[in-house]
mmCIF file as Biopython writes it, N, C-alpha, C and O atoms, coordinates in Angstrom:
data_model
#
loop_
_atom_site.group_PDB
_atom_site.id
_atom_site.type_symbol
_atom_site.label_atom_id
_atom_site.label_alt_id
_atom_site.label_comp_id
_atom_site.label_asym_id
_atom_site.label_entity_id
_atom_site.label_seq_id
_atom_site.pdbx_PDB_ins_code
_atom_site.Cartn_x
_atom_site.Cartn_y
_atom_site.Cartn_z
_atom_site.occupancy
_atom_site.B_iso_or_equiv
_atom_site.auth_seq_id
_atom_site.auth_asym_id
_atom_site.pdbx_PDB_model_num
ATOM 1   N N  . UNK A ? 1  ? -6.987  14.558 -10.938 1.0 0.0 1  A 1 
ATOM 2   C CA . UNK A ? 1  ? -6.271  14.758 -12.161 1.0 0.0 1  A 1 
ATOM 3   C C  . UNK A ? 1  ? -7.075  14.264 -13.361 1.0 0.0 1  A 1 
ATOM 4   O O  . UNK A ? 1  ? -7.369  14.975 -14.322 1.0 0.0 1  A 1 
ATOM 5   N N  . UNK A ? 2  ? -7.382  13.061 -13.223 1.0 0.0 2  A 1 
ATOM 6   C CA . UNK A ? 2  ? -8.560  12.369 -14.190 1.0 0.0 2  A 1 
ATOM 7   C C  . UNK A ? 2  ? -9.581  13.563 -14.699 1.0 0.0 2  A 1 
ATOM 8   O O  . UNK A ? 2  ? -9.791  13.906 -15.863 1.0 0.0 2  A 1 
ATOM 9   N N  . UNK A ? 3  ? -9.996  13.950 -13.819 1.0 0.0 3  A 1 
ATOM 10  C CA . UNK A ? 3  ? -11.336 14.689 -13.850 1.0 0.0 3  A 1 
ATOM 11  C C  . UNK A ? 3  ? -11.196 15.868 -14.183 1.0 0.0 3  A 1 
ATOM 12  O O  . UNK A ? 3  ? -12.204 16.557 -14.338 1.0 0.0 3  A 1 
ATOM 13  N N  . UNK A ? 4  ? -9.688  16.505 -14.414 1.0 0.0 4  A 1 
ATOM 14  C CA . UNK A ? 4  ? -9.588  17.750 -14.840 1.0 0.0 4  A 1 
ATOM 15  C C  . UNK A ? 4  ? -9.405  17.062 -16.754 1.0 0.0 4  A 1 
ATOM 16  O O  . UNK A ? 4  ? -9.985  17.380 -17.792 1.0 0.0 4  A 1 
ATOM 17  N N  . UNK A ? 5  ? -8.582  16.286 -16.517 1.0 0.0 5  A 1 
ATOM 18  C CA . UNK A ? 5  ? -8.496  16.188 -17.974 1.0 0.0 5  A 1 
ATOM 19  C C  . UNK A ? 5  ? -9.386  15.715 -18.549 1.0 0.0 5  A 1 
ATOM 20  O O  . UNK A ? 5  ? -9.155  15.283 -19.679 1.0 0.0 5  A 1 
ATOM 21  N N  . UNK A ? 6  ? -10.795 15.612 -17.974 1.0 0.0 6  A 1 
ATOM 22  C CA . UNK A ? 6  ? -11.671 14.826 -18.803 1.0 0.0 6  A 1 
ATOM 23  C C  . UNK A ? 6  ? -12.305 16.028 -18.723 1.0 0.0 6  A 1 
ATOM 24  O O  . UNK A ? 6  ? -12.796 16.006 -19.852 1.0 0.0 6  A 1 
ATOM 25  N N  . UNK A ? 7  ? -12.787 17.381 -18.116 1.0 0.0 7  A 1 
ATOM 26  C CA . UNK A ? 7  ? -13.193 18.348 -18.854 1.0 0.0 7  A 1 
ATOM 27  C C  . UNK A ? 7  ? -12.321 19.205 -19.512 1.0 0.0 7  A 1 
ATOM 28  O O  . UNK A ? 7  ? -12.917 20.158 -20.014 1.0 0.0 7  A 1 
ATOM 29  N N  . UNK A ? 8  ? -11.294 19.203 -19.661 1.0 0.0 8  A 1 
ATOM 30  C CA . UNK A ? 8  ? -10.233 20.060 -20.985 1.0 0.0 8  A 1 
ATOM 31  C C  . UNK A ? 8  ? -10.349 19.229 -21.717 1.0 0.0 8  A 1 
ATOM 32  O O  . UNK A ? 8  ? -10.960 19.634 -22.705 1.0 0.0 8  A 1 
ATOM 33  N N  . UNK A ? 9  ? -9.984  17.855 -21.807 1.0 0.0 9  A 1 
ATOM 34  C CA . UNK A ? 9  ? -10.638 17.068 -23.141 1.0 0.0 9  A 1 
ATOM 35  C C  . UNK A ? 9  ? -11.603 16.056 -23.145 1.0 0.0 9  A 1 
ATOM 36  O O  . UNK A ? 9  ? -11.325 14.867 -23.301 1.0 0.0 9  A 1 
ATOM 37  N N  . UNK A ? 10 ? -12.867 16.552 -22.958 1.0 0.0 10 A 1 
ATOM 38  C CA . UNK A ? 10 ? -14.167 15.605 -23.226 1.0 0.0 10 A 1 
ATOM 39  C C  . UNK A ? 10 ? -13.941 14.831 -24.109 1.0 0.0 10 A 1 
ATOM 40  O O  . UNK A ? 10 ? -14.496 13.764 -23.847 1.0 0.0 10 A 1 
ATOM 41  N N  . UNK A ? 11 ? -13.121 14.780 -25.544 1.0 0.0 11 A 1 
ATOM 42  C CA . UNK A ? 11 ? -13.129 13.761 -26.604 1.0 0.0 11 A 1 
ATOM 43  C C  . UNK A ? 11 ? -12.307 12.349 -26.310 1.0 0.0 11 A 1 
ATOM 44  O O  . UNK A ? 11 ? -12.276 11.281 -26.922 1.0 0.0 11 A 1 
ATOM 45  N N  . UNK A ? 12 ? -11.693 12.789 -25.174 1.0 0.0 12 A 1 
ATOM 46  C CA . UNK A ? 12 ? -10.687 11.525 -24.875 1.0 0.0 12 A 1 
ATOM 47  C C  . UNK A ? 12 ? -11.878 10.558 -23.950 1.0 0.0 12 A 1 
ATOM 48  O O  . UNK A ? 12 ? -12.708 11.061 -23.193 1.0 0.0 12 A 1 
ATOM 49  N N  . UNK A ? 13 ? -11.757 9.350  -24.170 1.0 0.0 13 A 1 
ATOM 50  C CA . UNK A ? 13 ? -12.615 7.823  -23.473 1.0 0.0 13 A 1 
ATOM 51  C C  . UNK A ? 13 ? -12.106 7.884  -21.741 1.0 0.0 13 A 1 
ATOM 52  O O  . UNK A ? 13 ? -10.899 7.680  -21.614 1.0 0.0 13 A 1 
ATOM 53  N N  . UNK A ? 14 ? -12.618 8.053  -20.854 1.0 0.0 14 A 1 
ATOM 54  C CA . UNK A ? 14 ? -12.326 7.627  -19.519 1.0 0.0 14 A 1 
ATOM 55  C C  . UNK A ? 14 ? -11.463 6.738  -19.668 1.0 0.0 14 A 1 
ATOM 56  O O  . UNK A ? 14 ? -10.340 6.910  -19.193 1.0 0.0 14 A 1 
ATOM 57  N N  . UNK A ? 15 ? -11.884 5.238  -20.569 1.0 0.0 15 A 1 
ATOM 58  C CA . UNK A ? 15 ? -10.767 4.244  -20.113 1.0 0.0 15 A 1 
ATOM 59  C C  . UNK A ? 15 ? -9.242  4.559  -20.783 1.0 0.0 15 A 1 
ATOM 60  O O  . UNK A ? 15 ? -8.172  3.997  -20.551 1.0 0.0 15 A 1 
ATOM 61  N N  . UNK A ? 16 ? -9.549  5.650  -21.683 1.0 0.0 16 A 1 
ATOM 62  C CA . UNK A ? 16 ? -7.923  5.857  -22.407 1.0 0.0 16 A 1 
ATOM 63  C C  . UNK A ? 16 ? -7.499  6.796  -21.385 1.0 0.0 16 A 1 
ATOM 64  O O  . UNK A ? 16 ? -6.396  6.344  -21.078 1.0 0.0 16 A 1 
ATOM 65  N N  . UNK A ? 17 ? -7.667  7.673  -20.775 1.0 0.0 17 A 1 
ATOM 66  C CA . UNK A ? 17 ? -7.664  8.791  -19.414 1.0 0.0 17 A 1 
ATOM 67  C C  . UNK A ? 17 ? -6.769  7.511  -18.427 1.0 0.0 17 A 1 
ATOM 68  O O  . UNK A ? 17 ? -5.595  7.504  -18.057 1.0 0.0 17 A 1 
ATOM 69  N N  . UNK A ? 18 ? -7.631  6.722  -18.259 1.0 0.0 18 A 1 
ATOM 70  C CA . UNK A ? 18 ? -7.344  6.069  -17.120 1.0 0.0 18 A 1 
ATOM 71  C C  . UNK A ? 18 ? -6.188  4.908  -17.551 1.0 0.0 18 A 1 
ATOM 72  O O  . UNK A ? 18 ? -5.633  4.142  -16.764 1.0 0.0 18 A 1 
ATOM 73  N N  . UNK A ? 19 ? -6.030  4.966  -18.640 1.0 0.0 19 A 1 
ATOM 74  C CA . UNK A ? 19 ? -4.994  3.869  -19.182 1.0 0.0 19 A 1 
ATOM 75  C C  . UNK A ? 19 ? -3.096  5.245  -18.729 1.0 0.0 19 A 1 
ATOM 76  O O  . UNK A ? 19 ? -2.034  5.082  -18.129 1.0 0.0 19 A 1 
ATOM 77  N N  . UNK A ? 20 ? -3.780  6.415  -19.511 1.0 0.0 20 A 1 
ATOM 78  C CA . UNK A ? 20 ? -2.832  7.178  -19.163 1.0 0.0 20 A 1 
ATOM 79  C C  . UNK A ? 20 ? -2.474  6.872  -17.963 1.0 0.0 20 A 1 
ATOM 80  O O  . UNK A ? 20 ? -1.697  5.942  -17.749 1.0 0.0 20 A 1 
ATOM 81  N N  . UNK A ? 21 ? -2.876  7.449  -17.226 1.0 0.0 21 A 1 
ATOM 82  C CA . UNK A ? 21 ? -2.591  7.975  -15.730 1.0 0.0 21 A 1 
ATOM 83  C C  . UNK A ? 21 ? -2.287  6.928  -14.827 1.0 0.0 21 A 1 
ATOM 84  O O  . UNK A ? 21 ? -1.975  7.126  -13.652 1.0 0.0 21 A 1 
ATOM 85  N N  . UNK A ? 22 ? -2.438  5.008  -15.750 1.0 0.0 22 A 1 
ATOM 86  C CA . UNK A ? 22 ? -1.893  3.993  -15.279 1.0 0.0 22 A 1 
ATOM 87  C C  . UNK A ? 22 ? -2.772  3.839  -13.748 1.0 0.0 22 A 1 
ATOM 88  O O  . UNK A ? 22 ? -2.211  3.701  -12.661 1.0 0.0 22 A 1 
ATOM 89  N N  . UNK A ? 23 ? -3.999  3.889  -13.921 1.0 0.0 23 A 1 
ATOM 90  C CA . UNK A ? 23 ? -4.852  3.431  -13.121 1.0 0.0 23 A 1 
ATOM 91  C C  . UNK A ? 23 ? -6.085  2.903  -13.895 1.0 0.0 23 A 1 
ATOM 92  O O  . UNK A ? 23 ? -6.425  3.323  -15.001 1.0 0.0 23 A 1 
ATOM 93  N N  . UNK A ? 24 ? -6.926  1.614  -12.957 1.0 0.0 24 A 1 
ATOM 94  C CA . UNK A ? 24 ? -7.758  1.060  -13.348 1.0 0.0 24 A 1 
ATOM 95  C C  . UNK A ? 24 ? -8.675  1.776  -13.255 1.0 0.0 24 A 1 
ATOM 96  O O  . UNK A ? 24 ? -8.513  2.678  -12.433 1.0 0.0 24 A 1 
ATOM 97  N N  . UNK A ? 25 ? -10.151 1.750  -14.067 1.0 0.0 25 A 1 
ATOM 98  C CA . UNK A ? 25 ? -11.012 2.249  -14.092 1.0 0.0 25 A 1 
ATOM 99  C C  . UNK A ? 25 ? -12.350 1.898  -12.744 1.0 0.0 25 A 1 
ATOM 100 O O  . UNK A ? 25 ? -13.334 2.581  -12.458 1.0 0.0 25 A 1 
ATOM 101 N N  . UNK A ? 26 ? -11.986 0.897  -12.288 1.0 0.0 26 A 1 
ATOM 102 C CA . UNK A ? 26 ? -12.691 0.555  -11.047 1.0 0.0 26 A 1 
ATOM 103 C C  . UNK A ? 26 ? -11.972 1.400  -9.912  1.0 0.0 26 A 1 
ATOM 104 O O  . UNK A ? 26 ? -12.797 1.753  -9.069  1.0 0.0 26 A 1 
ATOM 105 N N  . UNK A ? 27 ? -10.818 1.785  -9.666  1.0 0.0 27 A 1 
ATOM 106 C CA . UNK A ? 27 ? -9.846  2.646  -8.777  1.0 0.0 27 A 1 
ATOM 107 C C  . UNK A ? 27 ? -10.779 4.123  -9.025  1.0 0.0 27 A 1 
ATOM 108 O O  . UNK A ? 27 ? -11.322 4.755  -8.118  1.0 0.0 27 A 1 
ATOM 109 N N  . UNK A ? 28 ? -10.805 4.522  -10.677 1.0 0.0 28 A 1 
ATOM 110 C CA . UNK A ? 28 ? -11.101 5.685  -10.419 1.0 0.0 28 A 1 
ATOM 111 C C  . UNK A ? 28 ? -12.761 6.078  -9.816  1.0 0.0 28 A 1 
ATOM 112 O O  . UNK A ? 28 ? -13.091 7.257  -9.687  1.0 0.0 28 A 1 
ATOM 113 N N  . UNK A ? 29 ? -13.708 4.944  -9.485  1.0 0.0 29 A 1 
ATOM 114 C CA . UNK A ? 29 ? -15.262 5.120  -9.754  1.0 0.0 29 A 1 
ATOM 115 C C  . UNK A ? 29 ? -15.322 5.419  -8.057  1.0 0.0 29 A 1 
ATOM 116 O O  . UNK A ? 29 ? -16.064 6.111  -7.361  1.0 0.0 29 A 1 
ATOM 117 N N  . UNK A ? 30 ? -13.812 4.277  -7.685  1.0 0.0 30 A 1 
ATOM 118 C CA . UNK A ? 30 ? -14.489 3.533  -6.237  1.0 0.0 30 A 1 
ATOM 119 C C  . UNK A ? 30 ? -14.181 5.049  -5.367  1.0 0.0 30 A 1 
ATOM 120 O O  . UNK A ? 30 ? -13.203 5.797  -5.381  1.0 0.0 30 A 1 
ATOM 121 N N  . UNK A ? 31 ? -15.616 5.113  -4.554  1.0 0.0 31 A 1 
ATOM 122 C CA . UNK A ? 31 ? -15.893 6.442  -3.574  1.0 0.0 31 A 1 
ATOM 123 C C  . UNK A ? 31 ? -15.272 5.785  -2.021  1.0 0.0 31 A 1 
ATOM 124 O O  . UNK A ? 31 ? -15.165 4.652  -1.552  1.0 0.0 31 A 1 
ATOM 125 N N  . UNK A ? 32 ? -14.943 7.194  -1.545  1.0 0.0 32 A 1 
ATOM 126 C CA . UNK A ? 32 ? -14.490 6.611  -0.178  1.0 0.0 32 A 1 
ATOM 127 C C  . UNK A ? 32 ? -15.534 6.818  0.723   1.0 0.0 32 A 1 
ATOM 128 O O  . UNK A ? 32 ? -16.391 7.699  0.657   1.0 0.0 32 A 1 
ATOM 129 N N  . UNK A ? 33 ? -15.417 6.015  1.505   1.0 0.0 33 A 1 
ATOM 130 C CA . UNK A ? 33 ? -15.890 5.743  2.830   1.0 0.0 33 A 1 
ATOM 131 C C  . UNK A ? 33 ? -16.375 6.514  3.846   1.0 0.0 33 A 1 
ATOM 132 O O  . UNK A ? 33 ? -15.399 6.864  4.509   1.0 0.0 33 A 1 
ATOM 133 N N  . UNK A ? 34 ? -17.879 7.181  4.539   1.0 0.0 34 A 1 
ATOM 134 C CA . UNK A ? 34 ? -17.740 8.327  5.677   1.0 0.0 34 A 1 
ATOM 135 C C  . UNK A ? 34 ? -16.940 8.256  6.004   1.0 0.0 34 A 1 
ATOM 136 O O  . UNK A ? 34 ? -16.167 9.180  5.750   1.0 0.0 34 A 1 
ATOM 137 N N  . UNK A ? 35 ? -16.416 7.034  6.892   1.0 0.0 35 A 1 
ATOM 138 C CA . UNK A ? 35 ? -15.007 7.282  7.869   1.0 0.0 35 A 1 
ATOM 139 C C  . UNK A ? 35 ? -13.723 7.538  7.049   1.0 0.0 35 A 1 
ATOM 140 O O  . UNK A ? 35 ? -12.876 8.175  7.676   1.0 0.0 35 A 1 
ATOM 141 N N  . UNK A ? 36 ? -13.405 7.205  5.856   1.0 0.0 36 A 1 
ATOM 142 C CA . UNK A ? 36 ? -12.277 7.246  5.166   1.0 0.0 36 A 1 
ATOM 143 C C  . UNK A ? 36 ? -12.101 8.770  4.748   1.0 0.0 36 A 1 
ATOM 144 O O  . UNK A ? 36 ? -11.027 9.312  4.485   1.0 0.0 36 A 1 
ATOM 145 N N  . UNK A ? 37 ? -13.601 9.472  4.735   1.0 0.0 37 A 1 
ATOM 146 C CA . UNK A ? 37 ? -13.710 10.893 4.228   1.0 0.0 37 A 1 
ATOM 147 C C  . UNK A ? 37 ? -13.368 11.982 5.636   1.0 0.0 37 A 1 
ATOM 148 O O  . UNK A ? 37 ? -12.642 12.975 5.633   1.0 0.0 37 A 1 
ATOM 149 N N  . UNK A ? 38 ? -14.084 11.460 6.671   1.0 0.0 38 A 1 
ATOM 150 C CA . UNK A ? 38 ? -13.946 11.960 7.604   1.0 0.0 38 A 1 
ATOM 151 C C  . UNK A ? 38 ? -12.121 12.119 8.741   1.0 0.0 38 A 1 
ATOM 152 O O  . UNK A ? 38 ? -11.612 12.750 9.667   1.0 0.0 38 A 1 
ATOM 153 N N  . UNK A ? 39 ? -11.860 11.056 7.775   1.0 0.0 39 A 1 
ATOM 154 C CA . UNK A ? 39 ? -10.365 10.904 8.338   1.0 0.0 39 A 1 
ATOM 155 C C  . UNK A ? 39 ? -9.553  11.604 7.797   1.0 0.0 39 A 1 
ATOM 156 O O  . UNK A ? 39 ? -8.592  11.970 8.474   1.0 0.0 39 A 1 
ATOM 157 N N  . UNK A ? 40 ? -9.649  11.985 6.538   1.0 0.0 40 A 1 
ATOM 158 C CA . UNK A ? 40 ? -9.122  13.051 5.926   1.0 0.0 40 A 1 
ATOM 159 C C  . UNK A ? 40 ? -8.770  14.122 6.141   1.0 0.0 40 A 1 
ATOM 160 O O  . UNK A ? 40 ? -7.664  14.645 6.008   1.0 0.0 40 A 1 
ATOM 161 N N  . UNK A ? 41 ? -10.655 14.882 6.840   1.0 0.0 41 A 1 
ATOM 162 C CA . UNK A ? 41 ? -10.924 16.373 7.270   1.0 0.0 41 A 1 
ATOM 163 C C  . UNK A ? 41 ? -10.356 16.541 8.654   1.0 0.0 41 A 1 
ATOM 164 O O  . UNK A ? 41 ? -10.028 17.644 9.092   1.0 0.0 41 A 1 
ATOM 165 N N  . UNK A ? 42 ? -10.219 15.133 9.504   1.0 0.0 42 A 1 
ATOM 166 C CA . UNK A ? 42 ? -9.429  15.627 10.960  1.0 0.0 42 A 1 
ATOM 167 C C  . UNK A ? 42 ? -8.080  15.763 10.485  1.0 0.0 42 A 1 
ATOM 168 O O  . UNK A ? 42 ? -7.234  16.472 11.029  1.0 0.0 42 A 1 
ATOM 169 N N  . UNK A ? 43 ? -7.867  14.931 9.255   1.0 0.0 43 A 1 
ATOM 170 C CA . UNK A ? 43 ? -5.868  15.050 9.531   1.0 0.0 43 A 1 
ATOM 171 C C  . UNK A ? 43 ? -5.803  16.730 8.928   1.0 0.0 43 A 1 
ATOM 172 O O  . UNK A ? 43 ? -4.998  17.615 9.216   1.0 0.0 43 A 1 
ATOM 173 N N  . UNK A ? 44 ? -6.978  16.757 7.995   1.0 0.0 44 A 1 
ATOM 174 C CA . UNK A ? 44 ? -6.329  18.471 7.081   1.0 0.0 44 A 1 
ATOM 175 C C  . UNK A ? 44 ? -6.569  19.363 8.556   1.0 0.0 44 A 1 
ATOM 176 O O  . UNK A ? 44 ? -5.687  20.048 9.073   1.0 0.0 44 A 1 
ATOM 177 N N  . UNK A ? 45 ? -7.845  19.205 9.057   1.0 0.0 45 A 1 
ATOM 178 C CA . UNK A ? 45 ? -7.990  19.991 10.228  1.0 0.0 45 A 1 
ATOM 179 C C  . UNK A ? 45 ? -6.517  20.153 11.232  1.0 0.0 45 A 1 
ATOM 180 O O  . UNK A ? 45 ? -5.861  21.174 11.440  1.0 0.0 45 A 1 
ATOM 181 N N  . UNK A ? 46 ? -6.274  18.636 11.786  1.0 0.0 46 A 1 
ATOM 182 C CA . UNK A ? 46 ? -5.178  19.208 12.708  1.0 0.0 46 A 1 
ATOM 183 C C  . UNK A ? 46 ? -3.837  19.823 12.236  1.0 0.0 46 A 1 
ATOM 184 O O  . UNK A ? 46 ? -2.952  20.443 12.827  1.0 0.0 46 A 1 
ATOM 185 N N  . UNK A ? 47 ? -4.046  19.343 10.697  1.0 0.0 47 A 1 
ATOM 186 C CA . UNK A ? 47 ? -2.573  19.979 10.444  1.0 0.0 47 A 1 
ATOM 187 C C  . UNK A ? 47 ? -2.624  21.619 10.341  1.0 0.0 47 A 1 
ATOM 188 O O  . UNK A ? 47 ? -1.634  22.350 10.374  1.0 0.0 47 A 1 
ATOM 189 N N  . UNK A ? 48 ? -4.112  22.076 10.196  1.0 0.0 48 A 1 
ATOM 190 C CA . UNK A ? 48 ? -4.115  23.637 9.792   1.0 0.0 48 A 1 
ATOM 191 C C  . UNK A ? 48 ? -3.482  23.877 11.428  1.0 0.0 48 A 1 
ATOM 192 O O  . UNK A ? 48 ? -2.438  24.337 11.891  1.0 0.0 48 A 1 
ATOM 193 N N  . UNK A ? 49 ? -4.845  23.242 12.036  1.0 0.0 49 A 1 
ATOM 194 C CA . UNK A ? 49 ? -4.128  23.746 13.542  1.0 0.0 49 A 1 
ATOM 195 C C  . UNK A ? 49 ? -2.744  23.913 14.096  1.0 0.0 49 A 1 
ATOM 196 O O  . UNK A ? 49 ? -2.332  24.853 14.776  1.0 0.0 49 A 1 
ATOM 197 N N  . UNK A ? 50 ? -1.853  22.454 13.547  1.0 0.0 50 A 1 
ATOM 198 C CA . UNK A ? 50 ? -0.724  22.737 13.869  1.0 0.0 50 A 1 
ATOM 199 C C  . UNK A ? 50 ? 0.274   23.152 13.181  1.0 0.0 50 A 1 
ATOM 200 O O  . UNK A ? 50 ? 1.388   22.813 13.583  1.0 0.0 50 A 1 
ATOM 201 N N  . UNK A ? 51 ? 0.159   24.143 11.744  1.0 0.0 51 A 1 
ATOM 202 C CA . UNK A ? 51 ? 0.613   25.342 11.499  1.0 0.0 51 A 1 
ATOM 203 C C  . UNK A ? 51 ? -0.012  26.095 12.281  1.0 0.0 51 A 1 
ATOM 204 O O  . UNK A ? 51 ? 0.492   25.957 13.396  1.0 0.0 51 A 1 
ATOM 205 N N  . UNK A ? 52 ? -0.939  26.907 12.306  1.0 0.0 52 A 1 
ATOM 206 C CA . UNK A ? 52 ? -1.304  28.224 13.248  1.0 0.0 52 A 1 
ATOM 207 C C  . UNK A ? 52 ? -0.223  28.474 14.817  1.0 0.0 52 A 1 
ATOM 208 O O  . UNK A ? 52 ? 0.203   29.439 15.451  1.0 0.0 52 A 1 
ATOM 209 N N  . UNK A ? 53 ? -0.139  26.888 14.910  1.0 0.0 53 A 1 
ATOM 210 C CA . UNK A ? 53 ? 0.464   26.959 16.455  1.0 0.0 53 A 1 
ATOM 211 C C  . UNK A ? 53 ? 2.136   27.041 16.219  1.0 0.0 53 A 1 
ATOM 212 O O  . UNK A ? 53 ? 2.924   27.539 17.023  1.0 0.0 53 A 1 
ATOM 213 N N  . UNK A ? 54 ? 2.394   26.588 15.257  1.0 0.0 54 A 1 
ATOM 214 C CA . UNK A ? 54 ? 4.086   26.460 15.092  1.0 0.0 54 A 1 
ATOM 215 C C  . UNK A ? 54 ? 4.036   28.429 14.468  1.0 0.0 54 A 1 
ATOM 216 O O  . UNK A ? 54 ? 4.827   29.247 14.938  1.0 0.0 54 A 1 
ATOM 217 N N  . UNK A ? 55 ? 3.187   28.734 13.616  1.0 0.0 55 A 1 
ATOM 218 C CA . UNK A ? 55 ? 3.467   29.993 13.366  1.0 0.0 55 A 1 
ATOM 219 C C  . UNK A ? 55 ? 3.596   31.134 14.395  1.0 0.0 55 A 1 
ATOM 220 O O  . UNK A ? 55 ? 4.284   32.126 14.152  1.0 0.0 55 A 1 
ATOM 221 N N  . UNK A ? 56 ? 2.855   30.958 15.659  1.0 0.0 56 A 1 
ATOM 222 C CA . UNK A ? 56 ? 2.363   31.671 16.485  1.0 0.0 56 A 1 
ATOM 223 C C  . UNK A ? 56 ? 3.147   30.548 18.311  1.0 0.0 56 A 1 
ATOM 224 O O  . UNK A ? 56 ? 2.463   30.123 19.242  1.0 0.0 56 A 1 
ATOM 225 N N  . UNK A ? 57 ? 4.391   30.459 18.171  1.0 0.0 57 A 1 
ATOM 226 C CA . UNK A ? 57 ? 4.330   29.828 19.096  1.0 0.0 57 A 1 
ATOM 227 C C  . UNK A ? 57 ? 4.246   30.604 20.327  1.0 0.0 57 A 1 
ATOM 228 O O  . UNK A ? 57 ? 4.237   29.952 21.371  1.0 0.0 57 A 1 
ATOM 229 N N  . UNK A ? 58 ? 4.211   31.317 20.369  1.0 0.0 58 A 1 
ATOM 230 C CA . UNK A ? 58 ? 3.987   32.270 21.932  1.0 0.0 58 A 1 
ATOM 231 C C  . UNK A ? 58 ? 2.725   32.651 22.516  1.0 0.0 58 A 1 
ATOM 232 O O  . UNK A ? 58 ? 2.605   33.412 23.475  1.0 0.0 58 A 1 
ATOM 233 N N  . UNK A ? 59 ? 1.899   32.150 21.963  1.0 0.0 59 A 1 
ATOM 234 C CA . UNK A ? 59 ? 0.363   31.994 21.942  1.0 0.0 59 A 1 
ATOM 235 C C  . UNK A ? 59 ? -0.163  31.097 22.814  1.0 0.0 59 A 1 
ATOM 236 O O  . UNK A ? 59 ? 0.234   29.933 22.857  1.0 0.0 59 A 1 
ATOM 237 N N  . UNK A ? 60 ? -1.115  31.578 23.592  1.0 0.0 60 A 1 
ATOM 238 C CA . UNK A ? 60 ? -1.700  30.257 24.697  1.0 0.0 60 A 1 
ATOM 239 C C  . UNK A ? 60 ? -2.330  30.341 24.996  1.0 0.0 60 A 1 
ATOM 240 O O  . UNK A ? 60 ? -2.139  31.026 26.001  1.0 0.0 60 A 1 
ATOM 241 N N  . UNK A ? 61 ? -4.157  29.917 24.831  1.0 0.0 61 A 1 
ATOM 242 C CA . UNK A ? 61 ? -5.162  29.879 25.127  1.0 0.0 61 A 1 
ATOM 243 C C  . UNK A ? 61 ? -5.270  29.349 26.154  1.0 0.0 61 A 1 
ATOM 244 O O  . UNK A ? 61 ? -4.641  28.301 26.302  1.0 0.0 61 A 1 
ATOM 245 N N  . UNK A ? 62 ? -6.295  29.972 27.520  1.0 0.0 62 A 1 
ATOM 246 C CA . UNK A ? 62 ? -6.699  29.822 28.863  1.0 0.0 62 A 1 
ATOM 247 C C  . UNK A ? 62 ? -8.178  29.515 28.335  1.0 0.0 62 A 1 
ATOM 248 O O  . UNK A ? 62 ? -8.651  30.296 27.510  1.0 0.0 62 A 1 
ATOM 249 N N  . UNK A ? 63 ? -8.821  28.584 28.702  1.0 0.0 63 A 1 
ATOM 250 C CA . UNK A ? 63 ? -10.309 28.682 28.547  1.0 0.0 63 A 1 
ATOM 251 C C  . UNK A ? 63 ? -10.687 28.802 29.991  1.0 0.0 63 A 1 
ATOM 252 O O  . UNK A ? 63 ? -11.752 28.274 30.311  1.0 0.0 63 A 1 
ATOM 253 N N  . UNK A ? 64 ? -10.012 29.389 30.883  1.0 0.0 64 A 1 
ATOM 254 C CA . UNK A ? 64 ? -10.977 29.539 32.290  1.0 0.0 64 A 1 
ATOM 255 C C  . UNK A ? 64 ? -11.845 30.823 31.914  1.0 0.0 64 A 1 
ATOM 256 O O  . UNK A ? 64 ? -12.683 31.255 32.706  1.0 0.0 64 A 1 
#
């Protein structure tokens, strides 16, 4: 959100951005973690998976 409004309005200060949006400016810098990133992409991953499977419940893969 930060980061959209800081390119629609470049004239506004990060720390006034970040005063808005009622977060600290160390919150917005701090990067996450491989594992914190990677934990992310399994939860988005399994959840795609488990729509596909609730959409399609009659579906059943054999890998023999």
């Amino acid at each position: 959100m930060i980061e959209e409004a800081t390119m629609e309005h470049s004239e506004v200060a990060l720390s006034d951005l970040c005063e808005l949006f009622e977060v600290s400016r160390s919150w917005y810098y701090e990067k996450p973690t491989k594992a914190e990133r990677q934990a992310r992409e399994d939860v988005a991953l399994r959840d795609a998976i488990e729509h596909i499977v609730l959409e399609f419940p009659g579906y059943v893969y054999n890998a023999e």
